[in-house]
BADRENPA-816073 format. One record per residue (C-alpha): x, y, z; residue in three letters. Coordinates in Angstrom, 1 decimal. Layout:
# BADRENPA-816073
<site <X, Y, Z>, 'ALA'> ...
# end
This chain:
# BADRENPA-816073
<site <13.4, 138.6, -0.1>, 'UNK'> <site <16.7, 137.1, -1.5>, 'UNK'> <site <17.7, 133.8, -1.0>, 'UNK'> <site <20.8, 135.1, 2.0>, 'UNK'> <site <17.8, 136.5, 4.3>, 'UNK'> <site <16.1, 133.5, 4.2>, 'UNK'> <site <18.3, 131.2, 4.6>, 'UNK'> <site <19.4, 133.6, 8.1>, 'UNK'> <site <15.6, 133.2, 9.2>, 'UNK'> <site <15.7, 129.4, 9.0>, 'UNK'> <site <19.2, 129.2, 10.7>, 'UNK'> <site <17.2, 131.4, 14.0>, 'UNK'> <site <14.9, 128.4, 14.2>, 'UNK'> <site <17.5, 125.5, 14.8>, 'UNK'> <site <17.5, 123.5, 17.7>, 'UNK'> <site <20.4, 124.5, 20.2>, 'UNK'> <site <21.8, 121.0, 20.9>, 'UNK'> <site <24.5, 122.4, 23.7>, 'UNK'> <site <21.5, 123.7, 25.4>, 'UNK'> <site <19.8, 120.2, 26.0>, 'UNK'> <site <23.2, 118.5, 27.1>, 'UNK'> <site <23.5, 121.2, 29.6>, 'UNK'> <site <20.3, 121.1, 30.9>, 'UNK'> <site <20.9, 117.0, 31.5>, 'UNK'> <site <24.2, 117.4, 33.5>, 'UNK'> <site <22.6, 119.2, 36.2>, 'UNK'> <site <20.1, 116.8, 36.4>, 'UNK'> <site <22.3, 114.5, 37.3>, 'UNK'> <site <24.1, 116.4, 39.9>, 'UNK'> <site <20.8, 117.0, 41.4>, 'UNK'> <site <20.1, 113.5, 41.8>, 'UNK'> <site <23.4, 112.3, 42.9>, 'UNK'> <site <22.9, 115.2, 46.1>, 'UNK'> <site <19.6, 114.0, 47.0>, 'UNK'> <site <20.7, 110.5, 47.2>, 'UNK'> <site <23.7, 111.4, 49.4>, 'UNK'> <site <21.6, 113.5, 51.8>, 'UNK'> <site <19.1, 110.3, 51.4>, 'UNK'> <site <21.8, 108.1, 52.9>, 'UNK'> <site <23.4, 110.9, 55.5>, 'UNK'> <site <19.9, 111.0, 56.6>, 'UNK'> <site <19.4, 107.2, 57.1>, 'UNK'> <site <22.9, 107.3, 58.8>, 'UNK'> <site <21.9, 109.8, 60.8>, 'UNK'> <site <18.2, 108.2, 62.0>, 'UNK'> <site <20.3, 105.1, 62.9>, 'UNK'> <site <22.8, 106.4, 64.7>, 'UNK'> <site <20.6, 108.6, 67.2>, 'UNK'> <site <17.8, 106.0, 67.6>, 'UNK'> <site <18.0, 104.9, 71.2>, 'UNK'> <site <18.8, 101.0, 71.2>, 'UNK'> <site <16.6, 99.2, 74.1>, 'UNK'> <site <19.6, 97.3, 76.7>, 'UNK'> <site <18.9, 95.3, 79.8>, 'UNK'> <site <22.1, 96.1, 82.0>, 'UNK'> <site <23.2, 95.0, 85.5>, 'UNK'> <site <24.9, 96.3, 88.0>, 'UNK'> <site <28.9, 95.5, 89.1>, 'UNK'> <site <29.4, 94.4, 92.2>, 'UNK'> <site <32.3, 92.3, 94.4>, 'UNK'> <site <31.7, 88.8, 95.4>, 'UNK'> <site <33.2, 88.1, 98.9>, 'UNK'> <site <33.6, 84.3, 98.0>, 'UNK'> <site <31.1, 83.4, 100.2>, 'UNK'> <site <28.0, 82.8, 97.9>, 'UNK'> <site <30.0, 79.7, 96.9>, 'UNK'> <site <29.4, 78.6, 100.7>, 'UNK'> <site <25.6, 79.9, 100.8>, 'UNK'> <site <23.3, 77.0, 101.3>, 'UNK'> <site <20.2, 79.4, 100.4>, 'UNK'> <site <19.0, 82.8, 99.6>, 'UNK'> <site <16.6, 85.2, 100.0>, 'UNK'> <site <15.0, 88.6, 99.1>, 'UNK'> <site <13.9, 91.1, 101.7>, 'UNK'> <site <13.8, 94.7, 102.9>, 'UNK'> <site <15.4, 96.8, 105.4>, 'UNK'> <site <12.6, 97.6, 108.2>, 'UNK'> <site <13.6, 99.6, 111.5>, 'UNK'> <site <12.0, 96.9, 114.1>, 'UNK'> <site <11.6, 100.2, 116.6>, 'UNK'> <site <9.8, 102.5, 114.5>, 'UNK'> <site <6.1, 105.0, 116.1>, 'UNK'> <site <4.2, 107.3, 114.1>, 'UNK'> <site <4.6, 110.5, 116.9>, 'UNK'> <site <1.3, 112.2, 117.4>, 'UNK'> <site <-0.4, 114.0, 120.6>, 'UNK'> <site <-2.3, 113.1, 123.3>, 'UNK'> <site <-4.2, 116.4, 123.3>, 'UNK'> <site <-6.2, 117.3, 120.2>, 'UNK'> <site <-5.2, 120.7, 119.1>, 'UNK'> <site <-3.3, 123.1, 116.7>, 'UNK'> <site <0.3, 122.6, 115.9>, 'UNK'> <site <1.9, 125.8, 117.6>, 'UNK'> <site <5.6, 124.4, 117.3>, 'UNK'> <site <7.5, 121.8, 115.8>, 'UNK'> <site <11.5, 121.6, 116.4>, 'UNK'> <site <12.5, 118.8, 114.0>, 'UNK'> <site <12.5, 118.2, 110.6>, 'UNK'> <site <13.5, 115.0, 108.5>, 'UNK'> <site <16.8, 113.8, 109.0>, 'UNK'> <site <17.4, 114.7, 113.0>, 'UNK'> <site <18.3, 112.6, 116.0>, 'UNK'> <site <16.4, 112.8, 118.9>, 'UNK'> <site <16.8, 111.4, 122.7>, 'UNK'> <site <14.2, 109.8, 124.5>, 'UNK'> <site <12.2, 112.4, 126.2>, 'UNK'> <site <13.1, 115.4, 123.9>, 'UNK'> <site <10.6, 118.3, 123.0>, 'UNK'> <site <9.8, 117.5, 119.4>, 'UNK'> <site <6.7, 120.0, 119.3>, 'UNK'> <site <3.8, 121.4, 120.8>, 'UNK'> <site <-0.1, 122.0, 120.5>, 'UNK'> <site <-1.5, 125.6, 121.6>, 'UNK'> <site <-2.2, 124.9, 125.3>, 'UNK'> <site <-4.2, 128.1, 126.4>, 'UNK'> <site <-7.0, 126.5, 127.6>, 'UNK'> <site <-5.8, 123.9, 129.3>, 'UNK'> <site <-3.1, 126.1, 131.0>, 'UNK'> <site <-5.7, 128.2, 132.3>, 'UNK'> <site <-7.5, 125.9, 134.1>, 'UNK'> <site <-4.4, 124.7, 135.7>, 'UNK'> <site <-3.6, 128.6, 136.7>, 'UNK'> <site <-7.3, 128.5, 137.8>, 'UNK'> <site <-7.1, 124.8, 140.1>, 'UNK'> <site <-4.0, 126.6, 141.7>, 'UNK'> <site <-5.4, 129.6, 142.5>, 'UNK'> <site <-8.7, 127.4, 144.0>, 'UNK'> <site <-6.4, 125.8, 145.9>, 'UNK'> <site <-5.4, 129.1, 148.1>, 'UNK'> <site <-8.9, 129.5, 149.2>, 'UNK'> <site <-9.1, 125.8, 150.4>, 'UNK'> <site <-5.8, 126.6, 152.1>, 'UNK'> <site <-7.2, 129.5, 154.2>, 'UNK'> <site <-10.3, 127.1, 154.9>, 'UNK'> <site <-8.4, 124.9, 156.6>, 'UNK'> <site <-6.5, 127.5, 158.5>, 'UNK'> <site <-9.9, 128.6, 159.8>, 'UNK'> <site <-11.3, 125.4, 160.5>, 'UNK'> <site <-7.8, 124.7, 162.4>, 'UNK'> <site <-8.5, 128.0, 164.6>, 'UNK'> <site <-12.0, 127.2, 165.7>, 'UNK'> <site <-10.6, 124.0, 166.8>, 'UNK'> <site <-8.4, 125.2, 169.0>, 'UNK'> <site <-11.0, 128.0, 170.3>, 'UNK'> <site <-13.7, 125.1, 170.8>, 'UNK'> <site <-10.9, 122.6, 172.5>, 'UNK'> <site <-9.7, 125.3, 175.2>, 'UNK'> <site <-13.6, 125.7, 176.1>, 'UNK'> <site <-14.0, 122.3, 176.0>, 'UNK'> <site <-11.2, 122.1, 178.6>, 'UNK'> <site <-12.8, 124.8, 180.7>, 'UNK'> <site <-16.2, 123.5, 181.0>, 'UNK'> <site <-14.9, 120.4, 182.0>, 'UNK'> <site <-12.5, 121.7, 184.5>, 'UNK'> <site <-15.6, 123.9, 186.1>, 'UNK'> <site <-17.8, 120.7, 186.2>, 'UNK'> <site <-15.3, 119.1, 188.0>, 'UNK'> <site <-15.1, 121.8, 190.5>, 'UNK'> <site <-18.8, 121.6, 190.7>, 'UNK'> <site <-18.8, 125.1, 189.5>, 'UNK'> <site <-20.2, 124.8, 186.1>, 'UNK'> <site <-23.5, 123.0, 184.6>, 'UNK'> <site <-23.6, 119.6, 182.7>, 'UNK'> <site <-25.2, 121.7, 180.1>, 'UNK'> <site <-22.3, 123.8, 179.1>, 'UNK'> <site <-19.9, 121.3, 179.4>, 'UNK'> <site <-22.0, 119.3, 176.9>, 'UNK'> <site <-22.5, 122.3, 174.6>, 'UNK'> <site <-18.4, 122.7, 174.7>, 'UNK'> <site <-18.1, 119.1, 174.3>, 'UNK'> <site <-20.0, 119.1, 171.0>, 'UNK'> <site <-18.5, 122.2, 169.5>, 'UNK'> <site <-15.2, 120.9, 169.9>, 'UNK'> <site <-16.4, 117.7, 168.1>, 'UNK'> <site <-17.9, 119.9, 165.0>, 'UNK'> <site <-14.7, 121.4, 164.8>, 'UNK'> <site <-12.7, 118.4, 164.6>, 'UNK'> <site <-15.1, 117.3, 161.6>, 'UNK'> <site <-14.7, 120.8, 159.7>, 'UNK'> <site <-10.4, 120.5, 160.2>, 'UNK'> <site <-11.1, 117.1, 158.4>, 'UNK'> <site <-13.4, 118.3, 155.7>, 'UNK'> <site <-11.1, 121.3, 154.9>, 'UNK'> <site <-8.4, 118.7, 154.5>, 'UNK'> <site <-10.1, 116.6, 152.0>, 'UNK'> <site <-11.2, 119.1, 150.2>, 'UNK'> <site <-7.4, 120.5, 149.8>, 'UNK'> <site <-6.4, 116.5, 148.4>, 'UNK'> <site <-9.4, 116.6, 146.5>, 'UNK'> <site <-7.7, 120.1, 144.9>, 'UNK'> <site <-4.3, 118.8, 144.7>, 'UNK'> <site <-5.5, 115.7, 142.7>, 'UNK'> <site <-7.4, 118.1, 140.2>, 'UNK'> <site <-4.3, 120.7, 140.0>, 'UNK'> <site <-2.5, 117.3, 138.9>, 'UNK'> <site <-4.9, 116.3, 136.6>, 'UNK'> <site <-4.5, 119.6, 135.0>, 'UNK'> <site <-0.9, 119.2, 135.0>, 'UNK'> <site <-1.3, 116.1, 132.9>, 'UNK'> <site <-3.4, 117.6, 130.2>, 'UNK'> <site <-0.7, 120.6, 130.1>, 'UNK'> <site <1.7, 118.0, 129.3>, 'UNK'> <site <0.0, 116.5, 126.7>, 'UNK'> <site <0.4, 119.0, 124.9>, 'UNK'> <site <4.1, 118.5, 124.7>, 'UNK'> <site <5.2, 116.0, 122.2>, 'UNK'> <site <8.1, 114.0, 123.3>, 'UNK'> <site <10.3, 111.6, 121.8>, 'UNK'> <site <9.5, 108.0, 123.0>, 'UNK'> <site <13.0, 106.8, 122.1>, 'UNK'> <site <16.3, 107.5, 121.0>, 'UNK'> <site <16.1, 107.4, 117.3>, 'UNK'> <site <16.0, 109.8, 113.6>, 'UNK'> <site <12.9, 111.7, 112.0>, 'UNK'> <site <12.3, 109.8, 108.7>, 'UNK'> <site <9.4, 112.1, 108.1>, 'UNK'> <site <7.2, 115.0, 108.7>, 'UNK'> <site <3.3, 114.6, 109.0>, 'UNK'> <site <2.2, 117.9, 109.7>, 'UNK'> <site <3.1, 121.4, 109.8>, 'UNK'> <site <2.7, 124.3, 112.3>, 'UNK'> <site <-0.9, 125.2, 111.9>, 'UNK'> <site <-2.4, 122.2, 111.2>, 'UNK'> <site <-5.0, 120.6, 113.4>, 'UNK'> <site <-3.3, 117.7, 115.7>, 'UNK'> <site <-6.1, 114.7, 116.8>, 'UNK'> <site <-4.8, 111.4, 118.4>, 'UNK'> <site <-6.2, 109.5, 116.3>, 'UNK'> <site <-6.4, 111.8, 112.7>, 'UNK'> <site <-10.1, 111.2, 112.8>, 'UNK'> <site <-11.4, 114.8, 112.0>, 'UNK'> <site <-11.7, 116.1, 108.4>, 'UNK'> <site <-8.7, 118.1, 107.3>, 'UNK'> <site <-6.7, 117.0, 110.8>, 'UNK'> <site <-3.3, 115.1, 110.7>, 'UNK'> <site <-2.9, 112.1, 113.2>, 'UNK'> <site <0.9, 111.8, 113.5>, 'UNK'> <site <3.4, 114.4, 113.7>, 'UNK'> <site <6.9, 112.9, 113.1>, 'UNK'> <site <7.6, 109.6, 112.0>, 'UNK'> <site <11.2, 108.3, 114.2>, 'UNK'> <site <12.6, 105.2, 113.8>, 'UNK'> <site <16.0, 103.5, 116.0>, 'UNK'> <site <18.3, 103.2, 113.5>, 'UNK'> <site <20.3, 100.7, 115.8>, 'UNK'> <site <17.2, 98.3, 115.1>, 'UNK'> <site <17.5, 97.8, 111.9>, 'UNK'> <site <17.0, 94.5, 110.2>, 'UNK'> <site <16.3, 93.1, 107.1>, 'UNK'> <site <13.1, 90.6, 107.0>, 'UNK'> <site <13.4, 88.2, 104.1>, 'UNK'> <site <10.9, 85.9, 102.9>, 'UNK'> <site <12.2, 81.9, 102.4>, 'UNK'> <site <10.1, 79.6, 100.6>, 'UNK'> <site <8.7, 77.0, 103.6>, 'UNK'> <site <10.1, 74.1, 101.7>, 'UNK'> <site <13.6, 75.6, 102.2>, 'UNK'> <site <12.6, 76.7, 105.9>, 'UNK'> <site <14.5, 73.4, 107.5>, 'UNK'> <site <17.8, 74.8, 106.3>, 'UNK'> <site <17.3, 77.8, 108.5>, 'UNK'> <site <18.6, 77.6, 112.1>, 'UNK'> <site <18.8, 80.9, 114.6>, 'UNK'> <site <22.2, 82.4, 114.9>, 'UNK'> <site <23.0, 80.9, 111.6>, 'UNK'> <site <25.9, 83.3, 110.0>, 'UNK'> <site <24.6, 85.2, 106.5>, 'UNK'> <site <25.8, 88.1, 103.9>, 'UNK'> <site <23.6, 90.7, 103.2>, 'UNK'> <site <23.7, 92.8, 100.1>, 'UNK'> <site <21.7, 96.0, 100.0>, 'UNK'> <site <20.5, 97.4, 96.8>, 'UNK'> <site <21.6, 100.8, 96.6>, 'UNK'> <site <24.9, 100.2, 98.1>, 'UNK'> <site <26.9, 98.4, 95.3>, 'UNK'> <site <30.7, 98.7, 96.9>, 'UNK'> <site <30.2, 96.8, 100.3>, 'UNK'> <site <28.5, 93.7, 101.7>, 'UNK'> <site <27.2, 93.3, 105.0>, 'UNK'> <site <28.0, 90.2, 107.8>, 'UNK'> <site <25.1, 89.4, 109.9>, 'UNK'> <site <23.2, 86.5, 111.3>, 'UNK'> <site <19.6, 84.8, 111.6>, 'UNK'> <site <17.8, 87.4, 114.7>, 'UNK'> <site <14.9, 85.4, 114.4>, 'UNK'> <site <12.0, 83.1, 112.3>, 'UNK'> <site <8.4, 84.2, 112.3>, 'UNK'> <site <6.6, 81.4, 113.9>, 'UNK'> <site <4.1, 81.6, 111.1>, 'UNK'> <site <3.7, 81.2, 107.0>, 'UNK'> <site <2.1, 83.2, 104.4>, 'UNK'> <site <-0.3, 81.2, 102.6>, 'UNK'> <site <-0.8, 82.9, 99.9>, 'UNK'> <site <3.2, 82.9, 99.0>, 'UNK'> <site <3.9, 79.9, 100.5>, 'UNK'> <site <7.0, 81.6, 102.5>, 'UNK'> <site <7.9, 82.1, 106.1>, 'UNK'> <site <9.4, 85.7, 106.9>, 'UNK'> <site <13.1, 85.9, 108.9>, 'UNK'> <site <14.5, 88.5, 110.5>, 'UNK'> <site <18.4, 89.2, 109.9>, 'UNK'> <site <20.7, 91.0, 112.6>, 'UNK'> <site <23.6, 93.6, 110.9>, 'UNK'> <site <26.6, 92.8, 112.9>, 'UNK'> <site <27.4, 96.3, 112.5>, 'UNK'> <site <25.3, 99.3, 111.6>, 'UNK'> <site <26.1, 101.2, 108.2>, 'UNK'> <site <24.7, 104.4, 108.1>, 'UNK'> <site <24.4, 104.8, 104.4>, 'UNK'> <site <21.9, 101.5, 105.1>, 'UNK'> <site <18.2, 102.9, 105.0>, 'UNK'> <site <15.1, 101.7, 106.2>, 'UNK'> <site <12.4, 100.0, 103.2>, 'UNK'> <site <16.1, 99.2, 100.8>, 'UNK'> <site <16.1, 96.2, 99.3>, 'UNK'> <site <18.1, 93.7, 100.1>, 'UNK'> <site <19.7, 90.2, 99.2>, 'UNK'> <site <20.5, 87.2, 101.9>, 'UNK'> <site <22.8, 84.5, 101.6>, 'UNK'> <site <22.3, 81.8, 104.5>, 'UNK'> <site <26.0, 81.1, 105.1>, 'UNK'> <site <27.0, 77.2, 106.6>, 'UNK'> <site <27.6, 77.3, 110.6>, 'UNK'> <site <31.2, 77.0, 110.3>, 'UNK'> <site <32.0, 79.5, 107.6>, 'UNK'> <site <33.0, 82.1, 110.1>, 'UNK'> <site <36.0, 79.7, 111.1>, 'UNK'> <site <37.4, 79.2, 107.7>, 'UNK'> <site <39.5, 81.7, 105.4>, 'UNK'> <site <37.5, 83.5, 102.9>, 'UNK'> <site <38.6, 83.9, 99.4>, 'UNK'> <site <39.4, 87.8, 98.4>, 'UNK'> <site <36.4, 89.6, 96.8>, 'UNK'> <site <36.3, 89.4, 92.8>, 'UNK'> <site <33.9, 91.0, 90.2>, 'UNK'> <site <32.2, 88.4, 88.1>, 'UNK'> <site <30.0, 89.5, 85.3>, 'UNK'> <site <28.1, 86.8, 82.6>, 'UNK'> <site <30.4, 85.5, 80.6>, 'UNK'> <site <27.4, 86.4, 77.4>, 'UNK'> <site <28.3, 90.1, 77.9>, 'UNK'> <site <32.2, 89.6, 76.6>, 'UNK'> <site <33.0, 89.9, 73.2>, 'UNK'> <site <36.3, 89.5, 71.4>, 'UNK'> <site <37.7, 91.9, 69.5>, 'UNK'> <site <41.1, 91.4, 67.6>, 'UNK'> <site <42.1, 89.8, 70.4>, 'UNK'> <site <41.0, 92.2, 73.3>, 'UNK'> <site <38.3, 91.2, 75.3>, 'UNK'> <site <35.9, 94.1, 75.6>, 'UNK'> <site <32.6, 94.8, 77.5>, 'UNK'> <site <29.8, 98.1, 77.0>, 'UNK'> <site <29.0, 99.9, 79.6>, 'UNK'> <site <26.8, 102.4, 79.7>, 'UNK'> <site <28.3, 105.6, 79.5>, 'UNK'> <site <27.9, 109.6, 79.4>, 'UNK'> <site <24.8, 110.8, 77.9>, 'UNK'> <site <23.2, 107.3, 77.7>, 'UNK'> <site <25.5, 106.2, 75.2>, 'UNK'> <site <27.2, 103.0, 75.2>, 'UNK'> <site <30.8, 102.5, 75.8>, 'UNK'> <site <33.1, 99.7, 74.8>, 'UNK'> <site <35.6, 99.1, 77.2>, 'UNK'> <site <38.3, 96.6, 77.5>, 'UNK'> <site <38.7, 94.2, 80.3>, 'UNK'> <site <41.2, 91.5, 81.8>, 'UNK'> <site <39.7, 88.4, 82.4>, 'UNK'> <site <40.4, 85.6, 85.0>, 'UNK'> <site <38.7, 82.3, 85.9>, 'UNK'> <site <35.5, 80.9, 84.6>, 'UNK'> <site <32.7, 80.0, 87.0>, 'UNK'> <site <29.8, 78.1, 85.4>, 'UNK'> <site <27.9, 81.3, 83.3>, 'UNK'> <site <30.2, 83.9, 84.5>, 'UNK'> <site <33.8, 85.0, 84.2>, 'UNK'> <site <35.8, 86.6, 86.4>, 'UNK'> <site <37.0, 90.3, 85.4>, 'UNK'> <site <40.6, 91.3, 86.9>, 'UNK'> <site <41.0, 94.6, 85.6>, 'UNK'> <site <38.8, 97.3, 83.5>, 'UNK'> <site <35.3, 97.4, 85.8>, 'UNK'> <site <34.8, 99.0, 89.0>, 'UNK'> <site <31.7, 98.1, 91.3>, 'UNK'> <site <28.5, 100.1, 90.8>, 'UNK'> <site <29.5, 100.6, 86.9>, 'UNK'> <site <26.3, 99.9, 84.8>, 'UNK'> <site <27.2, 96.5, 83.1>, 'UNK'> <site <25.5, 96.2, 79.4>, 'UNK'> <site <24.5, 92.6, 79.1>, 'UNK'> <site <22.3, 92.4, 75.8>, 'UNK'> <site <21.9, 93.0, 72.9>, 'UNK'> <site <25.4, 93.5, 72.5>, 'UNK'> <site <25.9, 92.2, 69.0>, 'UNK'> <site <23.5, 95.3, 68.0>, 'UNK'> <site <26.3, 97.8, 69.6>, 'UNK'> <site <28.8, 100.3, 68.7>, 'UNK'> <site <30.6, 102.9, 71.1>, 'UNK'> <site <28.8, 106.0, 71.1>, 'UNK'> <site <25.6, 103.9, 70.2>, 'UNK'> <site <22.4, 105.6, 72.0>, 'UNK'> <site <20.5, 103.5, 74.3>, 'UNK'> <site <17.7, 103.2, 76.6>, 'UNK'> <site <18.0, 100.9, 80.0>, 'UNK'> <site <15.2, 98.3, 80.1>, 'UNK'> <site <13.4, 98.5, 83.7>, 'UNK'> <site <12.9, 95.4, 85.3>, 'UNK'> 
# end
């Protein structure tokens, strides 16, 4: 082999060196990608995990819990309130309400099958013939044995008849006047029975017992009826109605307060669910008794006027007004939130609320006076708005988050 070929063969086994500087360039590349999705990734995970808030909920002060001397936490309760059942024990055949409907005292609401007891009324009435006839029988014979009665004695008198026969006359008239009598009892006898009936007819009619709304339905067409729900499988109350009219709200007061309390006394009532409005009422009455184990006396408060968005079992908050606050002139309603939940932000005072999709929402806000731990807002928040109040420093708009239940 000459020395050319060989030195060709030696040249085919050299290291490509191009190769190698190739192959570490991508490398590099690859890891440069992986750390970018890395940190995408981590953005990412941070910006869809769901940040825990507590938040609150806007609403108007009237300007008269400056002037409330105490306060308390009730519910609404409807003071006229019945569980509607039967007085006859039976199957639901009809029912003519459903929740939601008014009803006047004395309406229909329902009825239990009443085939038996009908028929034995139909039956009582028809019995009731027969003892009529009775009587007109009885009443005949009467007059039959009083006009021989008359004739015997008119013969004896003439001395043309016996003693015997004008005895015999005598007592037949007498019997007769004692089976007109009997016939007669027997018809009140009938009469009261026929009413008796009557009665258990009607107790198979479900009425309303007062003017009032259907807050619920117990039991359907079908189902067995019982007055007092005893029987397996049987439903005790049909409807339940309350008087909306009645409504009150009975808060508890701690019985060291209870000597600030006087009946009559003026108060504002805030209801729960209803954010946009308070409610003027007064002191209806105080329970003459205290819970001992909550060491509270319950008081019941009057609405000076009946909202109908206001529910029974809603909770509500009481402020215990002084006498003569009714005299004086109230200061405009204002929206006060904790002066903690404002932040500054070049220059702007801003707030989160909680916005669309349970994101969190920064919004910028006006601000007025400052009253102890809260400041009044002037413009940017409208009552019922879900007010974030911490951890705000941990927020961002469009930050996910997850309301806190109390």
């Amino acid at each position: 082999m000459s020395i050319e070929a060989k030195s060709a063969d030696l040249s085919a086994l050299k290291i490509n060196r191009d190769i190698k500087t190739s192959s570490n360039g991508n490398k590099k590349y690859i890891y440069i990608g992986l750390f970018l999705l890395i940190m995408i990734g981590f953005w990412y995970a941070r910006q869809n995990t769901a940040i825990r808030v507590k938040t609150i909920q806007i609403i108007e002060s009237s300007g008269l819990g400056q002037d409330a001397v105490l306060t308390g936490q009730g519910y609404v309760v409807a003071q006229v309130k019945a569980a509607i059942s039967s007085k006859a024990t039976g199957r639901l055949q009809e029912l003519f309400v459903i929740e939601g409907d008014k009803v006047k005292k004395g309406m229909i609401i329902g009825r239990i099958e009443s085939n038996d007891v009908q028929a034995n009324l139909n039956q009582q009435k028809a019995q009731i013939a027969v003892l009529n006839a009775s009587v007109a029988n009885a009443q005949a014979e009467l007059e039959d044995a009083h006009s021989a009665y008359l004739r015997q004695q008119s013969l004896l008198q003439n001395k043309v008849g016996t003693q015997s026969e004008f005895d015999a006359s005598q007592g037949r008239w007498k019997r007769a006047l004692a089976q007109v009598s009997v016939a007669q009892a027997q018809i009140n006898v009938q009469q009261a029975a026929i009413a008796s009936a009557q009665v258990l007819v009607e107790n198979t009619v479900i009425r309303a017992p007062f003017d009032g709304t259907v807050l619920s339905k117990n039991a359907n067409v079908g189902e067995v009826i019982t007055a007092l729900g005893a029987a397996a499988g049987a439903r005790g109350a049909v409807v339940t109605l309350a008087n909306m009219s009645s409504l009150e709200v009975e808060a508890d007061v701690s019985e060291s307060s209870l000597s600030k309390i006087l009946p009559n006394m003026p108060v504002e009532i805030s209801v729960s669910a209803i954010a946009d409005k308070k409610y003027k009422g007064y002191v209806n009455k105080i329970i003459p008794t205290a819970d001992r184990g909550k060491g509270t006396v319950q008081i019941k408060i009057r609405f000076n006027e009946i909202d109908e968005r206001v529910l029974p079992e809603m909770g509500a908050k009481v402020n215990f007004l002084r006498q003569n606050i009714a005299n004086e002139v109230q200061e405009p309603a204002k929206i006060l939130i904790p002066t903690s939940s404002i932040l500054t932000v070049n220059g702007k005072k801003t707030v989160f609320i909680v916005g669309a999709g349970s994101k969190a929402s920064e919004q910028i806000i006006k601000t007025g006076a400052i009253f102890g731990e809260f400041t009044e807002v002037k413009q940017g928040l409208l009552p019922g708005t879900s007010l974030i109040i911490s951890p705000i420093e941990k927020l961002s708009s469009g930050s996910s988050i997850t309301i806190e239940k109390e």
